[in-house]
VEXKE-365478 format. One record per residue (C-alpha): residue number from 1; chain; x, y, z. Coordinates in nm, 2 decimals, always signed. Layout:
% residues N
<NUM; A; <X; Y; Z>>
...
This chain:
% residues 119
<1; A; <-2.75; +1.89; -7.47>>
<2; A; <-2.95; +2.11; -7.23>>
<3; A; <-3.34; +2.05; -7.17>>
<4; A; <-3.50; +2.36; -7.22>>
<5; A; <-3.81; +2.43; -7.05>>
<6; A; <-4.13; +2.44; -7.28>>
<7; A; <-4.31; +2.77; -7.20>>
<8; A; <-4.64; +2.71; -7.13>>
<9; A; <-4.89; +2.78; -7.37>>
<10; A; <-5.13; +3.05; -7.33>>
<11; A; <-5.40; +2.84; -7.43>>
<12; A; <-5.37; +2.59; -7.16>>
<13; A; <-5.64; +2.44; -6.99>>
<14; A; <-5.41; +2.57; -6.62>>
<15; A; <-5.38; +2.94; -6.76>>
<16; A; <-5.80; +2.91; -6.90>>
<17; A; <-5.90; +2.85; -6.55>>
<18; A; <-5.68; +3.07; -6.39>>
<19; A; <-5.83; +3.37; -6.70>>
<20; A; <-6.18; +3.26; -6.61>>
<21; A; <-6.13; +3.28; -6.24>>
<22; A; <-5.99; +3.61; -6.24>>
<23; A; <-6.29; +3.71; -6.45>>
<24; A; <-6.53; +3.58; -6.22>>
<25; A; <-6.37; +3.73; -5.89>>
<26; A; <-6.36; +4.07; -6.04>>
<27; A; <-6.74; +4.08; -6.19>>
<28; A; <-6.81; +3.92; -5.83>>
<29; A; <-6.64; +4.25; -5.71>>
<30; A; <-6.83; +4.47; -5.86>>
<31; A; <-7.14; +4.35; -5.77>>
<32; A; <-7.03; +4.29; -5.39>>
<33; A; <-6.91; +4.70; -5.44>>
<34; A; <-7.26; +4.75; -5.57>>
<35; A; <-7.45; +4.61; -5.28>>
<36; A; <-7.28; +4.81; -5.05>>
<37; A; <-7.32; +5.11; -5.14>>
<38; A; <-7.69; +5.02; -5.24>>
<39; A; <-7.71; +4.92; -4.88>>
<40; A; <-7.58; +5.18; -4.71>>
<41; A; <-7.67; +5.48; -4.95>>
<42; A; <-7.31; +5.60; -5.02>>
<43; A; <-7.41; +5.66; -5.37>>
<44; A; <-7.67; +5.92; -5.27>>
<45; A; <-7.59; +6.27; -5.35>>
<46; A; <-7.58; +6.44; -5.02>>
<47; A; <-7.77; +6.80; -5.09>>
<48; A; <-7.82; +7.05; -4.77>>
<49; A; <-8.17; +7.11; -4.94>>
<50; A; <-8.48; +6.96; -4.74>>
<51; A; <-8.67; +6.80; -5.03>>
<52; A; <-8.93; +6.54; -5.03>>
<53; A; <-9.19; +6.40; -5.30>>
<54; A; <-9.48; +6.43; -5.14>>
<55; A; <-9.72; +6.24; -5.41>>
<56; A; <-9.74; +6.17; -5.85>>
<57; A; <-9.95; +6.10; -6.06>>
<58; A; <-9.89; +5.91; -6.39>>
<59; A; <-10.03; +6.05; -6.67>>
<60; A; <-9.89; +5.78; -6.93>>
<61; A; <-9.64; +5.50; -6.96>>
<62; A; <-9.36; +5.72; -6.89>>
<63; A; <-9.50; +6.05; -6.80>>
<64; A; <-9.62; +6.18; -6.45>>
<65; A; <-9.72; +6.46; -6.27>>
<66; A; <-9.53; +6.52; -5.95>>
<67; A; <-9.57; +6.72; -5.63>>
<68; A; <-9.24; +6.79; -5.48>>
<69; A; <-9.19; +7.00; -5.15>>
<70; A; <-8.82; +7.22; -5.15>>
<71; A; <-8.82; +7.36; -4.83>>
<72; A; <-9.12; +7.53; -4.73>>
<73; A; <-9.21; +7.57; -5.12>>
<74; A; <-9.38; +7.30; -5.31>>
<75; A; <-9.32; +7.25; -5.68>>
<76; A; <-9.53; +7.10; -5.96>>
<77; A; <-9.30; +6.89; -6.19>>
<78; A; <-9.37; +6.74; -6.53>>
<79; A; <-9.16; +6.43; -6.59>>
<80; A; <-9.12; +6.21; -6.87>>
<81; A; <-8.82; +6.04; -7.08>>
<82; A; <-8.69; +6.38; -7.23>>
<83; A; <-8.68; +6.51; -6.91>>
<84; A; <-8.81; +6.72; -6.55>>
<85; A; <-8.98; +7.01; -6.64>>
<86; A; <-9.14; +7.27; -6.36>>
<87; A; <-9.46; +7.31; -6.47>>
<88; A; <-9.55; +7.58; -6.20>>
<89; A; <-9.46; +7.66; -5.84>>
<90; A; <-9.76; +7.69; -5.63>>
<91; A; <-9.83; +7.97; -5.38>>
<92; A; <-10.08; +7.80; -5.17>>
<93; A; <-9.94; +7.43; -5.01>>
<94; A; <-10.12; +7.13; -5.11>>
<95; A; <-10.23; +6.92; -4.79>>
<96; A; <-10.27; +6.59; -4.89>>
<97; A; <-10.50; +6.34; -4.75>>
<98; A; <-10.38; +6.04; -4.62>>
<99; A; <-10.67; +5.87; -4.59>>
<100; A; <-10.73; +5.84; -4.98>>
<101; A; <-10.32; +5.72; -5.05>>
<102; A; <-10.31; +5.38; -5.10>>
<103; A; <-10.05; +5.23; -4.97>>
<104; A; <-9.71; +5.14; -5.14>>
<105; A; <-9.59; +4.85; -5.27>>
<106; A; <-9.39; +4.67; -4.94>>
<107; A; <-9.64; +4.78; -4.73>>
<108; A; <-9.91; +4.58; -4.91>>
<109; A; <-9.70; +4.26; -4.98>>
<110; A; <-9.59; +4.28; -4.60>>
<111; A; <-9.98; +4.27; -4.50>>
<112; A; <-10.02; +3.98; -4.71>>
<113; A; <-9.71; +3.84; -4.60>>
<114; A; <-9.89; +3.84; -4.25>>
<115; A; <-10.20; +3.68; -4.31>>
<116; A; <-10.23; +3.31; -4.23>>
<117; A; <-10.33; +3.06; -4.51>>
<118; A; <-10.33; +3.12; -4.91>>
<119; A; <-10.44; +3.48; -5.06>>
């Protein structure tokens, strides 16, 4: 008589680990692919436009009023869940003050960062 070799089963604790370590390198993949092109803005649509938001204003929990500049024109934008609608474009620029903007969000944690002893 010949000894045939058993197959292994699919449901062995060697071909488990082997499933769940495949599983774990490819999520892990995905999220290294996500970083990098977080990091380096490759997922940024590249437009030949010169556009900047220049300020908003929220008007709700998901609604806000934003000043956007295309060029040399600026355009008021309404924006909310259902969508980006112009509201009007203006003929006369908006100068903003800077002296009324707070400032944002990294800025302020950075100066607090700074400071020596608690908050």
């Amino acid at each position: 008589m010949t000894a045939m070799a058993q197959p292994a089963s699919p449901l062995s604790i060697g071909s488990l680990t082997q499933l769940t370590l495949s599983l774990i390198a490819i999520v892990a993949l995905i999220l290294a692919i996500g970083w990098v092109l977080k990091r380096f803005k490759l997922n940024a649509p590249r437009g030949s436009v010169d556009s900047e938001v220049l300020d908003q204003l929220s008007i709700g929990p998901r609604e806000r009023v934003v000043l956007v500049r295309i060029g040399e024109a600026q355009v008021l934008l309404g924006v909310s869940a259902g969508g980006i609608v112009a509201l009007t474009p203006l003929t006369t620029a908006i100068t903003l003050r800077a002296a009324n903007r707070t400032p944002p969000f990294a800025e302020r944690l950075r100066d607090l960062m700074k400071r020596p002893g608690p908050p």
